[in-house]
C-alpha positions as CSV (number, residue, x, y, z in Angstrom):
1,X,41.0,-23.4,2.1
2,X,41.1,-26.5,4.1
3,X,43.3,-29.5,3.4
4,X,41.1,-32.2,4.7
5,X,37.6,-30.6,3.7
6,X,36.3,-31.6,0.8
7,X,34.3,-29.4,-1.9
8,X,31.5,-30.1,-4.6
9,X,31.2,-27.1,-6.6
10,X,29.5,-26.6,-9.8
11,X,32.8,-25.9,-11.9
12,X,36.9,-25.4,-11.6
13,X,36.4,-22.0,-12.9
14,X,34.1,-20.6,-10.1
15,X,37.7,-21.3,-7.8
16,X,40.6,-20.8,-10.3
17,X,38.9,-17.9,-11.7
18,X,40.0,-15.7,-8.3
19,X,43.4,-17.5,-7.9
20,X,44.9,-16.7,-10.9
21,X,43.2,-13.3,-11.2
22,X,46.3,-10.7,-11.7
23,X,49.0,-13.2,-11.2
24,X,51.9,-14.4,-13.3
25,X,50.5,-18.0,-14.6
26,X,52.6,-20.8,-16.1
27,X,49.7,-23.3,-18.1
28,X,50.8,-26.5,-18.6
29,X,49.8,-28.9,-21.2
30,X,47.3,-25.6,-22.7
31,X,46.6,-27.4,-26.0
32,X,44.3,-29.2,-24.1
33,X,40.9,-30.9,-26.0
34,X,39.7,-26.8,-26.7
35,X,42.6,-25.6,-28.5
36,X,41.1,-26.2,-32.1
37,X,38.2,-24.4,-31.2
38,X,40.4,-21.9,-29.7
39,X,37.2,-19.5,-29.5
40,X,35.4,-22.3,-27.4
41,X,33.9,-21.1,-23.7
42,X,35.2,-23.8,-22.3
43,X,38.8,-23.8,-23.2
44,X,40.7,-23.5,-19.9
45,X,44.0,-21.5,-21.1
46,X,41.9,-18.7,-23.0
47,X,39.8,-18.0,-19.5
48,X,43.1,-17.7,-17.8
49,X,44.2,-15.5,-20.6
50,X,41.6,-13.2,-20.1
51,X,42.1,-13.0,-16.0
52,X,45.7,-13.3,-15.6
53,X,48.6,-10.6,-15.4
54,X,50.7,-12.8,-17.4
55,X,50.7,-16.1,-19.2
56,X,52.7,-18.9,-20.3
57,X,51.5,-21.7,-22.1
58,X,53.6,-25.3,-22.0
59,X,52.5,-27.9,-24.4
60,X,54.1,-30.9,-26.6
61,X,51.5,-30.3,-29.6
62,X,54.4,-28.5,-31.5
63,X,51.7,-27.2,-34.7
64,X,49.2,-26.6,-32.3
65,X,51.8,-24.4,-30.0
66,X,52.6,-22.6,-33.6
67,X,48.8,-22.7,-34.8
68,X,48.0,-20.2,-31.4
69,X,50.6,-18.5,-31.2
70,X,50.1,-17.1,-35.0
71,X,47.0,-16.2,-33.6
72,X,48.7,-14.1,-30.3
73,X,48.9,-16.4,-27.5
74,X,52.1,-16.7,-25.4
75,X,52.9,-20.2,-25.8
76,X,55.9,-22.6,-26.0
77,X,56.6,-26.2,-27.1
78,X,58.3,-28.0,-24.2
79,X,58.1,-31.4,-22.3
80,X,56.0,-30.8,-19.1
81,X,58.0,-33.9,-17.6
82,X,61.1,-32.5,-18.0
83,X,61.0,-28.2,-18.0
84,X,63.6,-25.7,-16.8
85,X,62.2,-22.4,-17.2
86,X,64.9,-20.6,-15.4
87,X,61.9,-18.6,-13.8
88,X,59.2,-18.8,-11.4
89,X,55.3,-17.8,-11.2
90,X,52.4,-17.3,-8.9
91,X,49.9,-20.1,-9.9
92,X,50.9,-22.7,-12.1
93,X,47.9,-24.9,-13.8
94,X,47.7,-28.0,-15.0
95,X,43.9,-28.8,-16.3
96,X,43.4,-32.5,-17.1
97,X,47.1,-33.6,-17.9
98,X,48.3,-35.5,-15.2
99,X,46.8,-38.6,-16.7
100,X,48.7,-38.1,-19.6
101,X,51.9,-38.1,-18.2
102,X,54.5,-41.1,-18.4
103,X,55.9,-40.2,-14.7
104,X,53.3,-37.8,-12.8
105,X,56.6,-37.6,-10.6
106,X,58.9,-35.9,-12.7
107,X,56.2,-34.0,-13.8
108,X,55.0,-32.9,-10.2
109,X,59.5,-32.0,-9.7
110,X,58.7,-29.9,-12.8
111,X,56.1,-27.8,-11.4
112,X,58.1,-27.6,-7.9
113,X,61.0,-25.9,-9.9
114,X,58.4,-23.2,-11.3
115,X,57.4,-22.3,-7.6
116,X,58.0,-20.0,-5.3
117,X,57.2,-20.8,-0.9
118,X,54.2,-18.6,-1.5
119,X,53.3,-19.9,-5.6
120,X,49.8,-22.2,-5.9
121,X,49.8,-25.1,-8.1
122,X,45.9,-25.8,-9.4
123,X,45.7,-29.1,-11.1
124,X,42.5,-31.2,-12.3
125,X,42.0,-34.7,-13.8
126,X,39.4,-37.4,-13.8
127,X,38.2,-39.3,-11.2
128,X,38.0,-43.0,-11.2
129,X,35.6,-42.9,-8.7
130,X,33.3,-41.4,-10.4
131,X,30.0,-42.2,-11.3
132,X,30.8,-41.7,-14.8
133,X,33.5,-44.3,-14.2
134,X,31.6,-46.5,-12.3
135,X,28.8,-46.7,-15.2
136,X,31.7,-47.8,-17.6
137,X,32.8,-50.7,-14.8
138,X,29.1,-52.0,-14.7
139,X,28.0,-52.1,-18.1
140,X,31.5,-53.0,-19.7
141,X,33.3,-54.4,-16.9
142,X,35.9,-51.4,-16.9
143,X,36.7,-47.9,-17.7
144,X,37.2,-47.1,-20.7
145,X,40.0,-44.7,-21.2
146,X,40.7,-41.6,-23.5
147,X,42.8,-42.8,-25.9
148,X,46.2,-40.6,-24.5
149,X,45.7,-41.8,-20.8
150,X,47.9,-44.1,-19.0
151,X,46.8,-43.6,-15.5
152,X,43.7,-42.9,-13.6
153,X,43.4,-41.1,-9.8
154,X,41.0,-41.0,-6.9
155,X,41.0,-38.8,-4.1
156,X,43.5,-40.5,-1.7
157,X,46.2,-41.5,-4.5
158,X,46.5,-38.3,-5.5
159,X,47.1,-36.1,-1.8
160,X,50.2,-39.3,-1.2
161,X,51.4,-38.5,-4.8
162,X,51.1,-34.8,-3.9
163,X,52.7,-35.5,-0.6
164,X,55.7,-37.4,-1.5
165,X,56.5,-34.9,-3.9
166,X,56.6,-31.8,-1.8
167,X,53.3,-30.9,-2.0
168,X,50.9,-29.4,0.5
169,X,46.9,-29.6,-0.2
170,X,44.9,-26.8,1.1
171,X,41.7,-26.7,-1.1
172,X,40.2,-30.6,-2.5
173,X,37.3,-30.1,-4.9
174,X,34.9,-32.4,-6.7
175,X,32.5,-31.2,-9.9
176,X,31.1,-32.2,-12.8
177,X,31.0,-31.4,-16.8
178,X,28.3,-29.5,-18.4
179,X,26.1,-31.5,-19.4
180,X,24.0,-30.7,-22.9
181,X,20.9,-32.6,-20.7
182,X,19.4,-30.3,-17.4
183,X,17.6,-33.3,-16.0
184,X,20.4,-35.5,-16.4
185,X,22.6,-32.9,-14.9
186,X,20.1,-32.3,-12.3
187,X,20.5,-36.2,-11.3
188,X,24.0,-36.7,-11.0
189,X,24.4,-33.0,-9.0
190,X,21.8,-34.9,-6.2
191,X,23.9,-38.4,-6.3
192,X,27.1,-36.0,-5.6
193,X,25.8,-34.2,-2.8
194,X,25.0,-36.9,-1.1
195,X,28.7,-38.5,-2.0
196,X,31.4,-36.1,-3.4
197,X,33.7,-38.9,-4.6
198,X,30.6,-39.5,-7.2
199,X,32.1,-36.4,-9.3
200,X,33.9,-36.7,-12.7
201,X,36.4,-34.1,-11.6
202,X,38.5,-33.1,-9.1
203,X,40.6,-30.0,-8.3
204,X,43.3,-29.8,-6.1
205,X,44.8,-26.3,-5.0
206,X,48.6,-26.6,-3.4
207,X,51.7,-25.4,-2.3
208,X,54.8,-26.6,-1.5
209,X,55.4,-27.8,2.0
């Protein structure tokens, strides 16, 4: 991994999937948008699940936490922005939640605490850069949020956010959704190869400096 090179790959899975792989994983904000089809391919905790050696799931959705774990997944209710766990783990992720977040700062310091020198931190979240975003600017002269986000990132905000909180970037990637539409998928695959920064998504893999 390379902190300056930049990455379009086809899906965060095809990298996390081999960094998390046997380790002890702390999953923050797990609910995520899957958790009620908790069954769903898609949903990013139950992949870990199935890889990990361990897993810990964080989330504020207090019947939801309850809801899974009745159904035998490790997980607590706890405030991402503020969380002590007295321990520490070897990849900690944090799929699509940063945007959420009231202070991505005390959230990074949260994650810090939860690391070791040699711990990775995966973390993904829209990009406003995007050329989903960039559709939403042209035809309705702005983006139009998910109702639960207060902030959006690109590419260079987010490696200073990283960096004035302790962070070290060694892996930057870009990728795209699936998309229910091949030719349509086909399209905006061929506008991001010839620009990253077109992607929906990025994922960054770090440590702490």
């Amino acid at each position: 991994m390379n902190n300056s090179t930049k990455v379009l790959i086809k899906d965060r899975w095809d990298v996390m999937k081999d960094l998390v792989s046997g380790k002890s994983v702390l999953d923050l904000g797990c609910v995520d948008h899957e958790a009620e089809k908790e069954a769903g391919a898609e949903w990013l905790h139950r992949k870990i699940k199935f890889a990990a050696r361990d897993l810990l799931g964080i989330d504020y959705q207090i019947e939801a936490v309850k809801a899974l774990r009745q159904k035998g997944y490790n997980v607590e209710a706890g405030n991402v922005e503020a969380l002590d766990l007295g321990r520490t783990f070897d990849v900690i992720t944090a799929g699509n939640i940063i945007e959420h977040v009231s202070n991505p700062g005390h959230f990074l310091d949260s994650v810090r605490r939860h690391m070791r020198d040699d711990s990775l931190f995966l973390m993904t979240t829209d990009n406003c850069y995007g050329l989903r975003s960039l559709k939403a600017v042209i035809l309705n002269d702005g983006v139009v949020p998910n109702h639960e986000h207060v902030t959006t990132f690109e590419e260079k905000i987010l490696r200073q956010l990283l960096n004035r909180q302790g962070f070290e970037v060694v892996g930057f990637y870009f990728y795209n959704g699936p998309y229910a539409k091949v030719w349509k998928e086909k399209l905006i695959n061929f506008f991001c190869r010839i620009r990253k920064n077109f992607a929906w998504q990025m994922l960054v893999v770090a440590r702490k400096k």
